[in-house]
C-alpha positions in Angstrom: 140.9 88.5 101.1 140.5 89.5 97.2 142.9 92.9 97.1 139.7 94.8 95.4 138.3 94.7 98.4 140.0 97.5 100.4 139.8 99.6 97.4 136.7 99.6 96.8 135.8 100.0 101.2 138.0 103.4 101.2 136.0 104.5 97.9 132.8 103.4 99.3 133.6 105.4 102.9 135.4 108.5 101.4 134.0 109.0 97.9 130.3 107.4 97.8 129.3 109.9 95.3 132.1 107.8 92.9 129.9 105.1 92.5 126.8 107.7 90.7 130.0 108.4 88.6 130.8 105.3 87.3 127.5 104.5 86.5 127.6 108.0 84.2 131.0 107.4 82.8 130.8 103.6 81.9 130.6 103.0 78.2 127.5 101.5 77.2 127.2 98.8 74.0 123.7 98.3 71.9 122.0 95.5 73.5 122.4 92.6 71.1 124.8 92.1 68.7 125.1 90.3 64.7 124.4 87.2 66.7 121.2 88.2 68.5 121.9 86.4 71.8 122.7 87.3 74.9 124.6 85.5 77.9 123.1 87.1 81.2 125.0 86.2 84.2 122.1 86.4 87.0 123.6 87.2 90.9 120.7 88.8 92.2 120.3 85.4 94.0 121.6 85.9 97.7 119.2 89.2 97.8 116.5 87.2 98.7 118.4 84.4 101.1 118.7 81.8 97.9 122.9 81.2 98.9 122.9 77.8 97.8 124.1 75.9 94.6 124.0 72.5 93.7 124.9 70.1 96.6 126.6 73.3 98.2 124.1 75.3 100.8 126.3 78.4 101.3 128.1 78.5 98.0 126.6 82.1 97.3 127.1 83.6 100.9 130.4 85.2 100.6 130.0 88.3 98.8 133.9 88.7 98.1 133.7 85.3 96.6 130.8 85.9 93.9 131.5 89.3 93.0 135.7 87.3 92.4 133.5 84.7 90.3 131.5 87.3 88.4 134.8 89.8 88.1 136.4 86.3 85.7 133.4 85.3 84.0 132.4 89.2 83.0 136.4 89.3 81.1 135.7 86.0 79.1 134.6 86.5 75.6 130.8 86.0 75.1 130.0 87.1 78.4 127.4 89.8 77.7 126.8 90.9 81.0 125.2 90.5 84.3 122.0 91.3 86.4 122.5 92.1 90.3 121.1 94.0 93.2 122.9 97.3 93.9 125.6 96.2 96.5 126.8 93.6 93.6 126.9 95.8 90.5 127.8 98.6 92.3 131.1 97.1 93.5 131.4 96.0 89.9 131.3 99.6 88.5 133.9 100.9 91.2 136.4 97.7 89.8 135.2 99.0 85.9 134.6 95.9 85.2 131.1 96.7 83.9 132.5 98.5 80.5 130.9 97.8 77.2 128.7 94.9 79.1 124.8 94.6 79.5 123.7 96.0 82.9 120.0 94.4 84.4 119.0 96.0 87.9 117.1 93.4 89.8 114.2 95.1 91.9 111.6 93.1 93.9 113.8 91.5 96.6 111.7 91.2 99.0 110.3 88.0 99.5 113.1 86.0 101.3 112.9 82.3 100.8 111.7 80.0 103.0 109.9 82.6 104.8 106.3 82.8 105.5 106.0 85.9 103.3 107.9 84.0 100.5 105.7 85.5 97.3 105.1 88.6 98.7 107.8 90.3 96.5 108.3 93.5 98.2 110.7 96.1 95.7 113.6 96.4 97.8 116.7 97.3 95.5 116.4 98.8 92.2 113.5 101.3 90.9 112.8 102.6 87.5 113.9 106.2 88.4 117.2 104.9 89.7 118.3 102.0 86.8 117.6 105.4 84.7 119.4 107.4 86.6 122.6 105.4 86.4 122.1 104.6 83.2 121.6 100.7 83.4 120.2 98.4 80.4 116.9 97.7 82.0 115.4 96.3 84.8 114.3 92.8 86.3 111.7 91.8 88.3 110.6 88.6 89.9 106.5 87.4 89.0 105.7 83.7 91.4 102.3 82.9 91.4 101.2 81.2 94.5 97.1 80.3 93.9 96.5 79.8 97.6 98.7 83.2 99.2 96.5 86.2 98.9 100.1 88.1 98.6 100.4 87.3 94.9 97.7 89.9 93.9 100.0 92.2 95.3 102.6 91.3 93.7 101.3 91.0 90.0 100.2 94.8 90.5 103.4 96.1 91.6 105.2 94.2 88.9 103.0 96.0 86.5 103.3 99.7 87.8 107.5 98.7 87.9 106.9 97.7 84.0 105.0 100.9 83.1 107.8 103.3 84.9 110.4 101.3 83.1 108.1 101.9 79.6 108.0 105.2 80.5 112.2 105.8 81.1 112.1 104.1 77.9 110.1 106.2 76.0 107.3 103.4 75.5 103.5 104.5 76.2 101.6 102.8 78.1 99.6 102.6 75.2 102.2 100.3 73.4 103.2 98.2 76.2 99.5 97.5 76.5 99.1 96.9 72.8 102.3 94.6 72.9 100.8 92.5 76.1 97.5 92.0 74.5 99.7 90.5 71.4 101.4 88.0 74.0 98.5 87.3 76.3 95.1 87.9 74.3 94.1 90.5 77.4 94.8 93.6 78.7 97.1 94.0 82.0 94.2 95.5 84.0 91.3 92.6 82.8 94.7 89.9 83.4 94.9 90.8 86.8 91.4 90.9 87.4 91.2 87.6 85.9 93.8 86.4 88.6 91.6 87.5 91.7 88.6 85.8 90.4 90.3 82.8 90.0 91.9 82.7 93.4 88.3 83.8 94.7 86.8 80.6 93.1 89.5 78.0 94.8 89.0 80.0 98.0 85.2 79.3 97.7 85.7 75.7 97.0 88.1 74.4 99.0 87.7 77.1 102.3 84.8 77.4 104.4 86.2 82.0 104.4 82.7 83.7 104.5 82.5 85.6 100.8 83.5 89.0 102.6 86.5 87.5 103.7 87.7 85.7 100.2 86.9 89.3 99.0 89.5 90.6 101.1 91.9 88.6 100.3 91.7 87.9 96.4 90.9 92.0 96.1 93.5 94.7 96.9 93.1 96.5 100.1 91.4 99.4 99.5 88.5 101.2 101.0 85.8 99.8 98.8 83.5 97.3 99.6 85.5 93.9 99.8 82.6 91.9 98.1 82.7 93.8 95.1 85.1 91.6 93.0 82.8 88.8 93.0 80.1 90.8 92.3 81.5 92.3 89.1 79.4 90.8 85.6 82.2 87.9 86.2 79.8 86.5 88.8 79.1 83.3 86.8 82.2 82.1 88.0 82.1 82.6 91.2 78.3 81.2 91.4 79.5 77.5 90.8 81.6 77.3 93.7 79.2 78.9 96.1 76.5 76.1 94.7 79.1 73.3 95.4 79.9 74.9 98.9 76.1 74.7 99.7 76.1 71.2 98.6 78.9 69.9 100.6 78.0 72.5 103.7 74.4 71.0 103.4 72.9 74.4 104.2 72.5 77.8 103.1 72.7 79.2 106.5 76.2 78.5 106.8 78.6 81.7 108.6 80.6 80.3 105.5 78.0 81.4 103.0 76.9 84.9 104.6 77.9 88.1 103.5 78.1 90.6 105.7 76.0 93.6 104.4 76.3 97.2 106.2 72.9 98.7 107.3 71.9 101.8 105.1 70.1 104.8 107.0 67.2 105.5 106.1 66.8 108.7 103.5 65.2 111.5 104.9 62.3 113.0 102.6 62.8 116.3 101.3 59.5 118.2 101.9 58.5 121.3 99.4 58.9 125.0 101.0 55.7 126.1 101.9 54.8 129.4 100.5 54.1 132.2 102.9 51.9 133.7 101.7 53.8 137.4 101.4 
């Protein structure tokens, strides 16, 4: 075993405020320099099960092993630094081996591979508050689209709340982040996303027999509202194709695939005019 390692244990057990310290004390360098490059080591990898490398399925699994591997690649020259999950860059701050280097917190963790819940990208190390806190570089999250798992929505919006508290810690409005997406995308973050559930809605409707309530559900965030309302939003055109191509290939319009359930209004009571009394 690497002779860090007990170190590092008895600091971890008797002193865990030492590693908030580190993080204070560490000297920080500006982000890039004359060259304008950066060499990011990534080791965020085993957070989310990913161990293997090439032909080797558990090259990753040892912890004492990578964080040896990142300790010699982080002293050669031209390194600029590394992005992790706490356990990894918090052993590397106790071994102050972080100094002068580039720090990334990696954040949504979550979604472990080769599980069922895959894309859903839950944020299970780093927040905003805390890469601030400890004075990191900036923060990292993962963004997979997956057209066909509902879970994706989910995970575009909390990638985009994580960005705006990062803009925020980095004294960027909301104002200019949104500016600087609509440069790189042509939209807005809010009419993006949207854009995203309407499109999974319209490959749901043409290759599912889902009843319209149902594809609401899942291509909408879960919220109290009614769940048909995203594909009845002036975007409707899009969705009204598939529906036509669904009744073609269903053969009928009476299809439970093509019904949307609708919620039985009470009827108003009238409001009748005070009669005078005649006092």
């Amino acid at each position: 075993m690497a002779d860090w390692v007990g170190r590092v244990v008895e600091t971890r057990a008797r002193r865990p405020e030492a590693v908030a310290e580190a993080a204070l004390a560490r000297p920080r360098r500006p982000l890039l320099d004359d060259s304008g490059q950066l060499l990011i080591i990534a080791a965020d990898h085993g957070a989310r099960g990913a161990l293997g490398s090439g032909a080797e399925p558990m090259a990753m699994a040892s912890r004492v092993e990578l964080v040896d591997r990142l300790l010699v690649a982080l002293a050669r020259p031209g390194v600029d630094g590394v992005l992790g999950t706490p356990d990894v860059l918090e052993d590397l701050l106790l071994l102050g081996a972080l100094e002068g280097k580039v720090v990334i917190g990696s954040m949504n963790r979550g979604g472990l591979a080769g599980a069922a819940f895959e894309i859903d990208d839950r944020f299970t190390a780093y927040d905003a508050g805390t890469i601030a806190d400890q004075g990191l570089d900036g923060g990292k999250m993962l963004l997979r689209v997956e057209d066909t798992d509902p879970a994706t929505a989910r995970t575009l919006e909390s990638c985009a709340h994580a960005v705006t508290g990062l803009a925020r810690r980095a004294h960027m409005s909301e104002r200019t982040f949104a500016r600087r997406f609509r440069a790189e995308t042509g939209t807005t973050p809010h009419h993006w996303l949207t854009w995203q559930r309407v499109l999974l809605a319209q490959r749901l409707l043409e290759t599912t027999d889902l009843d319209v309530d149902r594809i609401g559900r899942r291509a909408d965030r879960p919220v109290t509202r009614p769940a048909t309302r995203l594909v009845t939003r002036p975007i409707t055109r899009l969705v009204t194709q598939p529906i036509t191509r669904r009744r073609r290939r269903l053969g009928h319009a009476s299809h439970p695939a093509l019904r949307v359930r609708r919620t039985r209004r009470r009827p108003r009571r009238r409001r009748h005019p005070r009669r005078s009394s005649g006092r």
